[in-house]
VMD Tcl script that draws the C-alpha trace (Angstrom):
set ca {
  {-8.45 15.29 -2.43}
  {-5.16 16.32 -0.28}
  {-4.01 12.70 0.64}
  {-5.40 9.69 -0.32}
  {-4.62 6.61 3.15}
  {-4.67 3.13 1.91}
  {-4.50 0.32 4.86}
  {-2.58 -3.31 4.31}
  {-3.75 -5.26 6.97}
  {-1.01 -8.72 6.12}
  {1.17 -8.66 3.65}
  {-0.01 -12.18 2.45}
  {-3.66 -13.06 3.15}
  {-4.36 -15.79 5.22}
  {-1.03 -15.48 7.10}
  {-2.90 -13.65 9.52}
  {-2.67 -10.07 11.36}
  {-2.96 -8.68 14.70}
  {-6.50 -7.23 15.47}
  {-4.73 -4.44 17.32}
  {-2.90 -2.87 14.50}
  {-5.85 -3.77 12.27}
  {-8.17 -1.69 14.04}
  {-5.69 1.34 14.78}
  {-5.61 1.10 10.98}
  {-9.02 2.01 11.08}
  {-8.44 4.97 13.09}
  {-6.70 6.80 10.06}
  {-9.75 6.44 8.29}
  {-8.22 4.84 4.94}
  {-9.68 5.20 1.76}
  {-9.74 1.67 0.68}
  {-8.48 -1.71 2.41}
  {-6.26 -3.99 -0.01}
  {-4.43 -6.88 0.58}
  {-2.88 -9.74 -1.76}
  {-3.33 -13.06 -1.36}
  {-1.07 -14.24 -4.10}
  {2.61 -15.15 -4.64}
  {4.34 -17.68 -7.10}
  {7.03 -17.61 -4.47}
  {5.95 -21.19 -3.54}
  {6.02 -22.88 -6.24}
  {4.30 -24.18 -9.40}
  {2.06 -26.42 -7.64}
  {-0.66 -24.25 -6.91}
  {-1.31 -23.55 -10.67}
  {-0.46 -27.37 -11.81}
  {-2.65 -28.92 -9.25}
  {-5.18 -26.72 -8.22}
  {-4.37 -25.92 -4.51}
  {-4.21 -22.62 -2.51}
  {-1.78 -21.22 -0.67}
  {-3.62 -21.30 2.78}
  {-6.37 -23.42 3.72}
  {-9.95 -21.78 2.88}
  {-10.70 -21.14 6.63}
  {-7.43 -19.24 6.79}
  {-9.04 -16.86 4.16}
  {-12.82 -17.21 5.35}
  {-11.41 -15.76 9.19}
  {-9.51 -13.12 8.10}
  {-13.04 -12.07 5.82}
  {-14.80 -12.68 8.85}
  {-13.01 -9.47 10.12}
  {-12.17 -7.51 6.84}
  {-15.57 -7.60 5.20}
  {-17.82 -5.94 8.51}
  {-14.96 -3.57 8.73}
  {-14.68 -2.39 5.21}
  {-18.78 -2.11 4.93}
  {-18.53 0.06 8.47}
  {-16.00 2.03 7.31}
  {-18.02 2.70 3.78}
  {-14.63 1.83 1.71}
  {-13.91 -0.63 -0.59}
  {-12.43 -4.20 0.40}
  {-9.86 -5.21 -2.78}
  {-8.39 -8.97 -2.24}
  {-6.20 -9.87 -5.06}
  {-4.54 -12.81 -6.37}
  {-7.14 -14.76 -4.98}
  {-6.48 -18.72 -3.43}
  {-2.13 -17.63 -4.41}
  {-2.62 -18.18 -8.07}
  {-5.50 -15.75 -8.85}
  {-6.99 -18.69 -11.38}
  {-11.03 -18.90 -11.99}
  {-11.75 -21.69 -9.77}
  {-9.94 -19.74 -6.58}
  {-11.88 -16.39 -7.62}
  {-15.11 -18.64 -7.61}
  {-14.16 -19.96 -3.97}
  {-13.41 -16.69 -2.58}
  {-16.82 -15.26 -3.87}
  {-18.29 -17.87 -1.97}
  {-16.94 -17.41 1.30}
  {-17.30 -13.61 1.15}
  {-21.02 -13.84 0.48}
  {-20.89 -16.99 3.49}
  {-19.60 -13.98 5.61}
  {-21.84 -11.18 4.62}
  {-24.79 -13.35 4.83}
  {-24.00 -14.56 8.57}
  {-23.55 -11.05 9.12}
  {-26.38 -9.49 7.74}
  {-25.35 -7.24 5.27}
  {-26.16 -6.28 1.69}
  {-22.81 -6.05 0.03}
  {-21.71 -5.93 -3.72}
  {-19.25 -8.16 -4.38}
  {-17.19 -8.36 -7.98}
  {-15.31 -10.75 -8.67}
  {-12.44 -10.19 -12.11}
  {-11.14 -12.99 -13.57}
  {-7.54 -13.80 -15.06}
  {-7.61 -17.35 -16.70}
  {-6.69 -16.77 -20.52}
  {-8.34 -19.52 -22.72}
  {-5.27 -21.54 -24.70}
  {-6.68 -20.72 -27.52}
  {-6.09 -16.89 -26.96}
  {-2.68 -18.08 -26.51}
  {-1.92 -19.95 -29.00}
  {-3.39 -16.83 -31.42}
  {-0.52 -14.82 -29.92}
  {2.06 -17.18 -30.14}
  {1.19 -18.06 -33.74}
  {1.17 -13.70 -34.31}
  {3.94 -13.42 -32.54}
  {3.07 -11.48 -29.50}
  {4.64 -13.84 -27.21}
  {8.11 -12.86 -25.89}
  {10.17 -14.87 -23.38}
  {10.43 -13.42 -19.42}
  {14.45 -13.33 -18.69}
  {16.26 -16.64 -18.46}
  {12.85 -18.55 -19.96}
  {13.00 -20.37 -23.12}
  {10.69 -19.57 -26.06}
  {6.88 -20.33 -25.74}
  {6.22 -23.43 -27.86}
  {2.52 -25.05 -28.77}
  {3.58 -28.24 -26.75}
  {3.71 -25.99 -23.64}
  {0.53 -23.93 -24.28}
  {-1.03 -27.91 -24.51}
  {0.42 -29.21 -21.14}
  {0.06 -26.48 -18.83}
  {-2.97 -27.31 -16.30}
  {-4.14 -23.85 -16.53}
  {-2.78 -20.43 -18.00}
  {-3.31 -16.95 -15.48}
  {-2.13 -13.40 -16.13}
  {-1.10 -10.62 -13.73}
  {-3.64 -8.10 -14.93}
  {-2.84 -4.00 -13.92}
  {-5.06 -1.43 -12.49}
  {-7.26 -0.75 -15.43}
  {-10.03 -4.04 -14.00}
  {-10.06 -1.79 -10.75}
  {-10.36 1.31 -12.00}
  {-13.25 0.23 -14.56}
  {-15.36 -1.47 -11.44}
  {-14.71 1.19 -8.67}
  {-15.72 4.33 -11.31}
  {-18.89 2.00 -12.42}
  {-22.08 3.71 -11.34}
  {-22.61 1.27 -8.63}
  {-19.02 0.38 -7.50}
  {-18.69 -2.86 -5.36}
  {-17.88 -3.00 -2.12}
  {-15.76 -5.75 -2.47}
  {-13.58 -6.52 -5.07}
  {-12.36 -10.68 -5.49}
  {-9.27 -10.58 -7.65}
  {-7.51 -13.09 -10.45}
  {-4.06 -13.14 -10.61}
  {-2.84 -9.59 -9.83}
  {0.88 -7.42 -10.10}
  {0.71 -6.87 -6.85}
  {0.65 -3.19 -6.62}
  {-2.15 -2.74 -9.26}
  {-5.20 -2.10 -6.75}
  {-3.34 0.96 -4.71}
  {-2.45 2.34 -8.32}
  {-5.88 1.93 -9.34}
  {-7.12 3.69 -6.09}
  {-4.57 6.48 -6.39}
  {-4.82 7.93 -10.36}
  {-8.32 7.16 -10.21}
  {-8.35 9.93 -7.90}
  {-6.22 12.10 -9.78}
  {-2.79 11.53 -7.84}
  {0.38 10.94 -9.64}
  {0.84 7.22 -11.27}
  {4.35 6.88 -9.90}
  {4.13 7.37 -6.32}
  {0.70 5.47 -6.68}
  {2.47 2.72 -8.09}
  {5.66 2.91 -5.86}
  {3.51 3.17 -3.36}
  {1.57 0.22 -3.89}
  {4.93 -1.65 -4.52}
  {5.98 -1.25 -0.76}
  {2.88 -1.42 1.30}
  {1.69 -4.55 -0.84}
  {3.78 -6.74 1.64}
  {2.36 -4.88 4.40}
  {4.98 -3.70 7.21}
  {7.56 -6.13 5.87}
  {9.12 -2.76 4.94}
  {9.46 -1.87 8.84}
  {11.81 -2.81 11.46}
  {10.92 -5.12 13.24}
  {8.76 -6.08 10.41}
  {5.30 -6.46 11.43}
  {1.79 -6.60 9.29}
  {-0.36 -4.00 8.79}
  {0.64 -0.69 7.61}
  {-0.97 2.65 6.27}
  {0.63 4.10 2.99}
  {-0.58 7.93 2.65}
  {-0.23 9.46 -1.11}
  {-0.01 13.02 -1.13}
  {0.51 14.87 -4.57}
  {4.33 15.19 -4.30}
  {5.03 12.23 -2.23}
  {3.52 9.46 -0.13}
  {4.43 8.41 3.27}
  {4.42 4.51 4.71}
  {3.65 4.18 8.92}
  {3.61 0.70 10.72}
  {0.25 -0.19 12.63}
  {2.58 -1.63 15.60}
  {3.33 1.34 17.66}
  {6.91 -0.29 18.16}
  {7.53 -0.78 14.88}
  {9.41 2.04 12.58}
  {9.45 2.45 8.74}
  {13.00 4.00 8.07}
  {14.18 5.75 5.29}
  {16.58 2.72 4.52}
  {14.15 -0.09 5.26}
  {11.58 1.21 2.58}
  {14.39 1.98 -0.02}
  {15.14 -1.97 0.64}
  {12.01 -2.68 0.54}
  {11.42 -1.20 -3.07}
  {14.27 -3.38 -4.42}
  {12.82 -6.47 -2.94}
  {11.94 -9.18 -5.43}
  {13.34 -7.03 -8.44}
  {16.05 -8.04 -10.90}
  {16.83 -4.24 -11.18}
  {16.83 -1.07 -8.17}
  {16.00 1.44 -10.62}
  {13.64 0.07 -12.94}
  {10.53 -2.14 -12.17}
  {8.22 -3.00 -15.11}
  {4.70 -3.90 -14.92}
  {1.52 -4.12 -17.05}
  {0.98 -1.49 -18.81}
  {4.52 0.64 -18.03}
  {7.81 0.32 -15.62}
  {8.58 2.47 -12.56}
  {11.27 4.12 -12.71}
  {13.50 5.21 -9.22}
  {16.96 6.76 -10.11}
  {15.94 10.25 -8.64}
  {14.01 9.07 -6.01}
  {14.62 10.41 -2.07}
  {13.52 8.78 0.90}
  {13.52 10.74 4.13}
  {12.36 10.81 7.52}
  {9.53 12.22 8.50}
  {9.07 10.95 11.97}
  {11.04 8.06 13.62}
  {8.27 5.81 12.31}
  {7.07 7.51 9.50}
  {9.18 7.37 5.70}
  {8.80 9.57 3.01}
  {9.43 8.97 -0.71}
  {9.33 11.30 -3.62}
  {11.01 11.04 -6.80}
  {9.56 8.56 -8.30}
  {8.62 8.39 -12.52}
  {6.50 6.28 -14.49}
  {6.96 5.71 -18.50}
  {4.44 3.70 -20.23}
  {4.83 1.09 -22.63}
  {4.10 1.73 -26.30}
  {2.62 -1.95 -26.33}
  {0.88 -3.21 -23.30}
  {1.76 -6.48 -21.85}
  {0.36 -8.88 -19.47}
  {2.58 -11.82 -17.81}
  {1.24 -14.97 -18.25}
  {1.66 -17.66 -15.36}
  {0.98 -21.33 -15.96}
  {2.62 -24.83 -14.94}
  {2.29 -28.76 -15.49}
  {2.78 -32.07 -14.12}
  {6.62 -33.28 -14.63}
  {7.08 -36.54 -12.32}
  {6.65 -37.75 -8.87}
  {8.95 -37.37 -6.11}
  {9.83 -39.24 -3.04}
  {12.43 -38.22 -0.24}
  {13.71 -39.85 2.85}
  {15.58 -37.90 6.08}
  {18.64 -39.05 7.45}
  {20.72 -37.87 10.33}
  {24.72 -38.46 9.95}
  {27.01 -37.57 12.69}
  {30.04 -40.19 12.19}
  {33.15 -37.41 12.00}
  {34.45 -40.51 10.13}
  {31.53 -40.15 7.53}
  {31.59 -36.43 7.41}
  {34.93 -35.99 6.82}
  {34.37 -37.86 3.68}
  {30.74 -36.86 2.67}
  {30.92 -35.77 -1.34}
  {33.41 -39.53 -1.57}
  {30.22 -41.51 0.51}
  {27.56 -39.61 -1.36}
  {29.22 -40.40 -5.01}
  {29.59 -43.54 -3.87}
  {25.95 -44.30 -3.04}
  {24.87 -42.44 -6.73}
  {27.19 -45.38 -7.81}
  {25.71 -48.32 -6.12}
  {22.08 -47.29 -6.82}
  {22.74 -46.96 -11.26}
  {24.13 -50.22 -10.86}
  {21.45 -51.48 -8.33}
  {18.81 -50.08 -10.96}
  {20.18 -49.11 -13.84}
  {16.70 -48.84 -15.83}
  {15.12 -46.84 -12.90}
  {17.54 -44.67 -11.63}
  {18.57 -43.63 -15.70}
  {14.40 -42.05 -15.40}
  {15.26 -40.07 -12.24}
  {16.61 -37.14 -10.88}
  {18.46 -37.41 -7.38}
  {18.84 -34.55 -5.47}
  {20.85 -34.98 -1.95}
  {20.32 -31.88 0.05}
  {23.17 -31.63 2.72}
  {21.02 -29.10 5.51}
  {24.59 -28.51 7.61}
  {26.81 -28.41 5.17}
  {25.91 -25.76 2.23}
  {21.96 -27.03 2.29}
  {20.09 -24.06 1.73}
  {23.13 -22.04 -0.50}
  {25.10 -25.04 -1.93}
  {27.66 -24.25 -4.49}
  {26.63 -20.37 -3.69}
  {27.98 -20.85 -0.26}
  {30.48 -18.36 1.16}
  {30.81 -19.54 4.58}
  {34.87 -21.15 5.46}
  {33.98 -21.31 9.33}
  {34.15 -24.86 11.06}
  {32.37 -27.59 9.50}
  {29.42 -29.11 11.22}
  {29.50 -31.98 13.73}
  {26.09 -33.26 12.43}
  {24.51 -32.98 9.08}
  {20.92 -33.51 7.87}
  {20.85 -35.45 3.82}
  {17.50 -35.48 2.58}
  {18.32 -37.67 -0.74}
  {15.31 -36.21 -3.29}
  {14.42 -38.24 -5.75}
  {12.15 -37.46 -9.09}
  {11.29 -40.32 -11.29}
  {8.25 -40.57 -14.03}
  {5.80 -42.56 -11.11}
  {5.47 -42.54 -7.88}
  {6.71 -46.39 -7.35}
  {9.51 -46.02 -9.60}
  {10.35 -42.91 -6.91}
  {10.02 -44.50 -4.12}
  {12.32 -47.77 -5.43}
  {15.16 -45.60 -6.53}
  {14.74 -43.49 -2.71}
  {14.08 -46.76 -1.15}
  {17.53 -47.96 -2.73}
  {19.32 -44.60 -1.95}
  {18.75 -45.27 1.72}
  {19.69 -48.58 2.39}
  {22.72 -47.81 0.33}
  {24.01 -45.22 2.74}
  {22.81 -47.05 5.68}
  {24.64 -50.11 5.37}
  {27.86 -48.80 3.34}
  {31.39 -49.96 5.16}
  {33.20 -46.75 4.30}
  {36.78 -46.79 4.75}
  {37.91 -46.17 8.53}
  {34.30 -46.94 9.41}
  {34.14 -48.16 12.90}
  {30.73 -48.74 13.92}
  {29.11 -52.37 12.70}
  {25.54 -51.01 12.80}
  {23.51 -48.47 10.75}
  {25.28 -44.67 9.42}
  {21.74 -42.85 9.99}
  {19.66 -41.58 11.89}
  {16.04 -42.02 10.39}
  {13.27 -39.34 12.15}
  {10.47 -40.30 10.35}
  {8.50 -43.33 9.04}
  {7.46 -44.29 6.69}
  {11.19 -43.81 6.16}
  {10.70 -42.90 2.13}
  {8.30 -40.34 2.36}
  {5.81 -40.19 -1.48}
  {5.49 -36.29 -1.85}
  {3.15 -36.82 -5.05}
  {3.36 -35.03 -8.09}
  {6.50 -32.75 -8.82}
  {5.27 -29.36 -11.31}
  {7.09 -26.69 -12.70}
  {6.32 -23.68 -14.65}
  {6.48 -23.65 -18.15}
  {4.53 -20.61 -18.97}
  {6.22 -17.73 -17.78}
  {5.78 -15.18 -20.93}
  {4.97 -11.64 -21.83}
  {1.35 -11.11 -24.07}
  {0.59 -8.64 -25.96}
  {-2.93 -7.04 -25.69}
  {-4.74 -4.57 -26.95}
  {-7.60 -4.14 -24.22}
  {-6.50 -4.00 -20.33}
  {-10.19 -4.34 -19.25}
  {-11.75 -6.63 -21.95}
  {-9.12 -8.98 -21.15}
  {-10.29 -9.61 -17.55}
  {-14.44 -10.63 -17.29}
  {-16.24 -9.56 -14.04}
  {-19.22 -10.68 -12.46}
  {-21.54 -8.99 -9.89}
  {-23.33 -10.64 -6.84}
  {-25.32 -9.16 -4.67}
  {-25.90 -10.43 -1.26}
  {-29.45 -8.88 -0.08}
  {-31.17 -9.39 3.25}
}
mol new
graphics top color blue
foreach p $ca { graphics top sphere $p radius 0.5 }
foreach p [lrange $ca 0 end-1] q [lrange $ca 1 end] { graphics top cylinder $p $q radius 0.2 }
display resetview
């Protein structure tokens, strides 16, 4: 094999694509169609409480389209990742909706699903032979962790893919667990003999689909040759430049040169990226070293509090030009208010016109705003105890007589009722750590259906 054409249709599932590009994917007759459905990019909650990224009939019409195409085309259909978190139960739920699909379409299809959900007990094994190490910036692994997380995951590498797509009767659709996201076009690539760096590198950028592109669109065909591989946008007025797809590579990576993964780390100081058409980049260079010990990343999260908020407009210049004195001043008045409650939470007051979304990060000196947006977050142990301390937190600012304050009515602006809004349960991760492991494949069950006529 020459070149080897892999097709992204999204770069998130469920997000949706344009048909158009979709099908003028088709035209290059790829190899394989792969797209990701997962991200941690959201947050914790998915893992901690069981939800999905997208709703189910997000995913269900976008296999509506995928799975007739793939089985046309006689090429495999690889979703990873499955639900956003990869876990068992969102593997189970994909299954079922892409045998819903084949079976209102009336095809026989193979469908595999591999799972990523490590049992605790696996975990606490490691951690007790210590062959748990700490991600970056996370603290140690302890047993109290492994026994509060809702559910523990791993990013498993190409190895599950390779295993099922060189079995003697390879699926034509592949449900994935929790997935690095680059794993299934490296599995497609050095199963076929082609170099694991550019297979890898490859996967990196067209994993995210035309992101890479300007303007950034969705679907995107990444084309592995022996020497190189080449990335082309699906919209015809949308261009892959050399300097977009170099970007691209360093996007969501502590490091530009060096991006690790199960099972090795990529490795771009010498790599070029070129031109080949306006649209069409070209990338060679890249390396691969493996690791002497392969590791797996495990993902997992928990319950920490409840958390209420409430929205309020301010647009007194009086007020603003005295905003960190008023806000104190309210963080005052509610510990004295509630000293017993508000000692159990954690307020947050997000100031969305005035350093919001960078905060103390903010490098911007221009004019200040005329209007600002505080949404005063609060965390507290229940949900009531939340809502008190936001309750308090609102009437506070509403009602305080800063000095100079002309106006004998309310300081906010309130767009929503109820005017403290319950969000539910707050969850972070606290299982964010490297495994060791011994077997890639054993690691990560499958299961076979198939959907007959």
């Amino acid at each position: 094999m020459d070149s080897l054409r892999i097709l992204v249709p999204t770069p998130m599932m469920g997000y949706g694509f344009p048909i158009k590009e979709f099908e003028r994917g088709l035209t290059y007759k790829p190899h394989a169609i792969v797209l990701d459905a997962g991200s941690t990019d959201s947050g914790p909650q998915k893992l901690a409480l069981g939800e999905m990224t997208c709703p189910a009939s997000a995913y269900k019409k976008e296999m509506e389209i995928l799975i007739p195409a793939a089985v046309k085309a006689k090429v495999p259909l690889i979703i990873t990742s499955a639900g956003g978190d990869g876990t068992n139960e969102h593997v189970d739920l994909f299954m079922e909706l892409a045998e819903s699909v084949a079976k209102a379409h009336q095809l026989e299809v193979r469908i595999a699903a591999v799972y990523s959900d490590i049992p605790k007990d696996t975990v606490r094994e490691a951690l007790k032979n210590n062959k748990i190490s700490a991600m970056t910036n996370v603290p140690d692994l302890t047993f109290e962790d492994i026994d509060d997380v809702t559910v523990i995951t791993a990013q498993m590498g190409a190895e599950p893919y390779i295993n099922l797509l060189q079995s003697e009767n390879p699926p034509h659709v592949i449900i994935g667990g929790r997935t690095y996201d680059p794993a299934p076009t490296a599995a497609i690539g050095i199963m076929n003999g082609f170099a694991p760096a550019l297979a890898w590198h490859m996967g990196k950028i067209i994993e995210c689909g035309a992101l890479c592109a300007v303007p950034s669109g969705k679907s995107v065909i990444g084309t592995l040759y022996h020497d190189h591989f080449t990335i082309e946008p699906m919209n015809e007025n949308s261009q892959a430049k050399p300097h977009t797809v170099a970007a691209h590579t360093m996007y969501e990576k502590s490091s530009p040169s060096i991006l690790p993964g199960p099972g090795g780390q990529l490795l771009l100081n010498d790599c070029d990226f070129s031109a080949v058409t306006d649209s069409v980049a070209r990338v060679a260079g890249s390396k691969f070293a493996p690791d002497s010990q392969y590791r797996i990343k495990l993902e997992g999260a928990k319950i920490v509090g409840y958390r209420s908020i409430t929205v309020m407009g301010l647009r007194d210049p009086i007020l603003l030009s005295q905003l960190d004195d008023v806000l104190k001043y309210v963080r005052t008045e509610v510990a004295k208010a509630l000293p017993d409650e508000s000692s159990q939470c954690t307020i947050i007051m997000h100031e969305y016109g005035r350093n919001g979304i960078m905060q103390s990060l903010e490098s911007y000196n221009g004019p200040s705003a005329h209007e600002v947006c505080v949404i005063a977050e609060v965390t507290g142990p229940t949900q009531e105890i939340a809502q008190l301390v936001t309750n308090r937190v609102r009437t506070t600012l509403l009602h305080y007589h800063y000095p100079g304050r002309i106006a004998t009515s309310g300081n906010i602006g309130m767009p929503f009722t109820p005017l403290e809004i319950p969000l539910g349960p707050v969850c972070a991760f606290n299982v964010y750590h490297l495994m060791d492991i011994t077997d890639p494949i054993a690691q990560f069950p499958t299961r076979i259906t198939e959907v007959t006529l």
